[in-house]
C-alpha positions in Angstrom: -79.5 94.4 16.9 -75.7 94.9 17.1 -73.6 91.8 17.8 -71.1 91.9 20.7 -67.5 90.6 19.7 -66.2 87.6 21.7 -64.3 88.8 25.1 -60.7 87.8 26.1 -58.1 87.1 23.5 -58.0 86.8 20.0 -57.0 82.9 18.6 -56.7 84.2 15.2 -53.5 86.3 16.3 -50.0 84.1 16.7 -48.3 85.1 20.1 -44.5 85.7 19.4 -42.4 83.1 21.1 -40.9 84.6 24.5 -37.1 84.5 25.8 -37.1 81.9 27.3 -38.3 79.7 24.8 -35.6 80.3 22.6 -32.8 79.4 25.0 -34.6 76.4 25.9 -34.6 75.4 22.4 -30.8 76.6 21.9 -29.6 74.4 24.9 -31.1 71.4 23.9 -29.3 71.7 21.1 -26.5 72.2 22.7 -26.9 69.7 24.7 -27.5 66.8 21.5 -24.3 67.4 20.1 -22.3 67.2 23.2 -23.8 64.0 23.8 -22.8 63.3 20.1 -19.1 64.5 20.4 -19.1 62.4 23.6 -20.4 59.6 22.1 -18.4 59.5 19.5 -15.1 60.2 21.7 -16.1 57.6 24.3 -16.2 54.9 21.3 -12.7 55.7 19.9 -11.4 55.4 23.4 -13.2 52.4 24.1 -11.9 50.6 20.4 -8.2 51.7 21.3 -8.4 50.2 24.7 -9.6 46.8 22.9 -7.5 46.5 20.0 -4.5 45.9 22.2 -1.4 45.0 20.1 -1.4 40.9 19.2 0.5 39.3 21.8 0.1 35.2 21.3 -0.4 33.7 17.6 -1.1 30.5 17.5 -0.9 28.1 14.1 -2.7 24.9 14.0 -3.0 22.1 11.6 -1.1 18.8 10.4 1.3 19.4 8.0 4.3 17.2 6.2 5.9 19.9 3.7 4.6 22.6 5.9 6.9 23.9 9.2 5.3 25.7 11.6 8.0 28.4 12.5 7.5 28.9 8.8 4.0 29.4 8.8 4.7 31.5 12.3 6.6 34.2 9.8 4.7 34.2 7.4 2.0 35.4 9.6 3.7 38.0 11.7 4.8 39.3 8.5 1.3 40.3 8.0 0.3 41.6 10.7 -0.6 45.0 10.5 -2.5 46.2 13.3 -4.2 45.3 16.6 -7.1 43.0 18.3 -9.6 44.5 16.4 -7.9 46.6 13.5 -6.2 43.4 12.1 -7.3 42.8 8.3 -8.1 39.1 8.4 -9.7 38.7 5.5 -6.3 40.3 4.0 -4.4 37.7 6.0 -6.3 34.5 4.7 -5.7 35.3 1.1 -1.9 35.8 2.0 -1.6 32.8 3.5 -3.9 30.7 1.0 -1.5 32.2 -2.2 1.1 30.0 -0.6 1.6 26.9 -3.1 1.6 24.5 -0.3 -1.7 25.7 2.1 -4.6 24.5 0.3 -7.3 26.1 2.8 -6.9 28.8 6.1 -9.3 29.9 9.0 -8.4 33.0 10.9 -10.4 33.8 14.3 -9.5 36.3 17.0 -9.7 35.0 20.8 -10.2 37.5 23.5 -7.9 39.3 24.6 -4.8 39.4 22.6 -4.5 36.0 20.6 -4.7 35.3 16.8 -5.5 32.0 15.8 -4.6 30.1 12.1 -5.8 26.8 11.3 -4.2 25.7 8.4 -4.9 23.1 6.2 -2.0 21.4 3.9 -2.2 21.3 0.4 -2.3 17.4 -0.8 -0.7 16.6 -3.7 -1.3 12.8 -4.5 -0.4 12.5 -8.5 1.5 14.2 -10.8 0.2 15.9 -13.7 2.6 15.1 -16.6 6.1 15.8 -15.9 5.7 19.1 -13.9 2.9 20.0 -12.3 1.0 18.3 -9.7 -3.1 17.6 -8.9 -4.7 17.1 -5.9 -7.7 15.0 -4.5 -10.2 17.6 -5.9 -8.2 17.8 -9.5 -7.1 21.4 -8.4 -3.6 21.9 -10.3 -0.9 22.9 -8.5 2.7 24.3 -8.7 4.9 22.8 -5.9 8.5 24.1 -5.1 10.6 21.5 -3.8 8.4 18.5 -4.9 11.8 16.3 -5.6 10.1 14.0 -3.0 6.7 13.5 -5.1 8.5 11.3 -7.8 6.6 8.4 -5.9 3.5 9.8 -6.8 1.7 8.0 -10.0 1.4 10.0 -13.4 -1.4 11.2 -15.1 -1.7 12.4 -19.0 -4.3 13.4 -21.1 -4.9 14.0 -24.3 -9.0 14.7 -23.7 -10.8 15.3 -20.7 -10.0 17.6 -17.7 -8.3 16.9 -14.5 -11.1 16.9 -12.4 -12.0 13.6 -14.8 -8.8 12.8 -14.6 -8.7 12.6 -10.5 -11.7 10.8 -10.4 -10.6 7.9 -12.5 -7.2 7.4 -11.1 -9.2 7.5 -7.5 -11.7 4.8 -9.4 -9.6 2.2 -10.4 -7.3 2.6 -8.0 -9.1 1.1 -5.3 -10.5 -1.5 -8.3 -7.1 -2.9 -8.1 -6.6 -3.2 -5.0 -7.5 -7.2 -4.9 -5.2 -7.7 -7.5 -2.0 -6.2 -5.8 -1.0 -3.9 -9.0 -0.6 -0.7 -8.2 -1.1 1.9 -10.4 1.9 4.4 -11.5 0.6 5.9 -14.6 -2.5 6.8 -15.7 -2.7 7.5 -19.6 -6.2 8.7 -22.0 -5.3 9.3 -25.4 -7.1 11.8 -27.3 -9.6 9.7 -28.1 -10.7 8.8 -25.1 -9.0 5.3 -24.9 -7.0 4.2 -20.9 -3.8 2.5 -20.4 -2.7 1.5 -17.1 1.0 1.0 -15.7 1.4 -1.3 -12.9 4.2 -1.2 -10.6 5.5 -4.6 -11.6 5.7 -3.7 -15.2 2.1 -4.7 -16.5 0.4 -2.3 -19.1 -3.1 -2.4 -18.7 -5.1 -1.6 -21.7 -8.3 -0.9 -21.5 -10.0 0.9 -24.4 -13.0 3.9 -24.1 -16.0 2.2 -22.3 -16.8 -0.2 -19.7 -13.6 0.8 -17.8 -15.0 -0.8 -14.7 -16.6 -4.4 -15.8 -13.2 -4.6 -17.6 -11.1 -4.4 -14.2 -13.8 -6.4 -12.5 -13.1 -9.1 -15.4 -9.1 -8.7 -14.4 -9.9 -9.6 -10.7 -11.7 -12.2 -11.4 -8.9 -14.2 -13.8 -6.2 -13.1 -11.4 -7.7 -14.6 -8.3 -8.2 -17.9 -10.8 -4.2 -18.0 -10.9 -3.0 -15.3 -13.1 -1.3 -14.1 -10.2 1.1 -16.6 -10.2 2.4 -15.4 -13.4 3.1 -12.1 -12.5 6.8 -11.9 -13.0 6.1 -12.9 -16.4 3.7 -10.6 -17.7 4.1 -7.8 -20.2 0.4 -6.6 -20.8 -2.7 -7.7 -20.3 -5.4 -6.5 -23.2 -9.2 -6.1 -21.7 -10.4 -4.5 -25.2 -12.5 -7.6 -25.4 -16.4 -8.3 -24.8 -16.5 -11.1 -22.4 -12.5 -12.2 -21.8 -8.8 -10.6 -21.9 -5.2 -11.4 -23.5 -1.9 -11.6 -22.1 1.4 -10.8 -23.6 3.9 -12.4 -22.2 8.2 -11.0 -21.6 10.3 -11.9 -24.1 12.5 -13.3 -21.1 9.7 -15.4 -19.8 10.3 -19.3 -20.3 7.2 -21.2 -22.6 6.2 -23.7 -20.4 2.4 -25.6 -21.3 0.8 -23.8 -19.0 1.8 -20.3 -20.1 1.2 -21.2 -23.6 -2.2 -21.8 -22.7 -2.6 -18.9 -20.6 -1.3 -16.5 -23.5 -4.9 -17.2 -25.2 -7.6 -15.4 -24.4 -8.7 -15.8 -20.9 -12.6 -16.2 -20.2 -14.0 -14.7 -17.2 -17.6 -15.7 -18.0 
């Protein structure tokens, strides 16, 4: 028995794609990348109608060395571009290379306004004759610092400044009860402190214990060492469980200092 063929079409034979499908597929094309060329048009017009030129620039903070007309042209001496095409990041690390601004935040505020919080470098010792450190031990190089002579010095022979900060921090506030103030801060280079007062009264300490030794001190001035102060050279703390006092050659050798120039006992 012949077999009949299958009627109607053929599925095995690809139909070849008509007219119209090819300028369907051409327009839609078309059509994408005018939405992309509009797109991309309708974005740049939108960023330049948002970055508007600066028109208000505002500087914050508290500063002493610091003028804020200064800091004012400093900034629009950066400025190199609008609202939104503004380099902050660029702006901050101009700022911050000043030797007097320790720290700087930089926001924008819609619509037009820049806005600089500054924060003032410190400086609250020197750092041998020339330089300077603040609270953190951070060195730093201060034009016109003739009115930081005040500020108490600190040399070192060993250690870092960081260690150095931290100590003249420490037994600054340890003296505090005893009314000396502290105006240099020495550590040789073997590790040993020495304390100048501002009445004249060298401190010396030695390498270990530095706080039980102060401690000691408060406790002997509050017993009346205090009333001696205008005649004290140096008090010595190098020892275990007292201290000695040199007198001023100037100072008059009454019975009672000649007993106090032995070694005091704090136990």
């Amino acid at each position: 028995m012949t077999k009949k063929g299958p009627r109607g079409a053929n599925f095995n034979q690809r139909q070849k794609p008509g007219f119209s499908d090819g300028l369907g597929e051409k327009f839609l094309r078309l059509l994408m990348v005018t939405v992309f060329i509009a797109a991309i048009y309708g974005a740049d017009f939108i960023y330049k109608q948002i970055d508007t030129p600066l028109s208000r620039i505002m500087v914050g903070g508290e500063f002493k060395h610091l003028e804020e007309e200064e800091l004012a042209n400093l900034v629009n001496a950066e400025i190199d571009g609008g609202f939104l095409s503004m380099n902050l990041n660029q702006l901050r690390q101009e700022l911050q290379s000043h030797p007097w601004i320790h720290q700087v935040s930089v926001r924008r505020e819609w619509p037009s306004t820049l806005k600089v919080e500054v924060l003032e470098e410190v400086p609250i010792a020197r750092w041998g004759q020339q330089g300077f450190l603040n609270r953190l031990g951070d060195q730093l190089e201060l034009p016109e610092n003739s009115n930081l002579e005040s500020l108490p010095v600190l040399e070192a022979d060993f250690g870092s400044t960081q260690d150095m900060i931290k100590q003249y921090q420490l037994v600054s506030e340890l003296l505090i009860p005893t009314s000396l103030k502290l105006t240099e801060l020495q550590r040789d280079a073997v590790g040993a402190w020495q304390i100048q007062t501002a009445p004249g009264i060298r401190l010396v300490l030695g390498r270990d214990n530095v706080v039980e030794k102060i401690r000691r001190l408060v406790i002997v001035w509050k017993s009346g060492l205090d009333l001696q102060i205008g005649n004290i050279a140096s008090i010595d703390l190098r020892y275990p469980n007292g201290l000695a006092v040199s007198w001023k050659d100037d100072a008059l050798a009454s019975e009672d200092q000649d007993q106090a120039s032995k070694n005091y006992s704090a136990a």
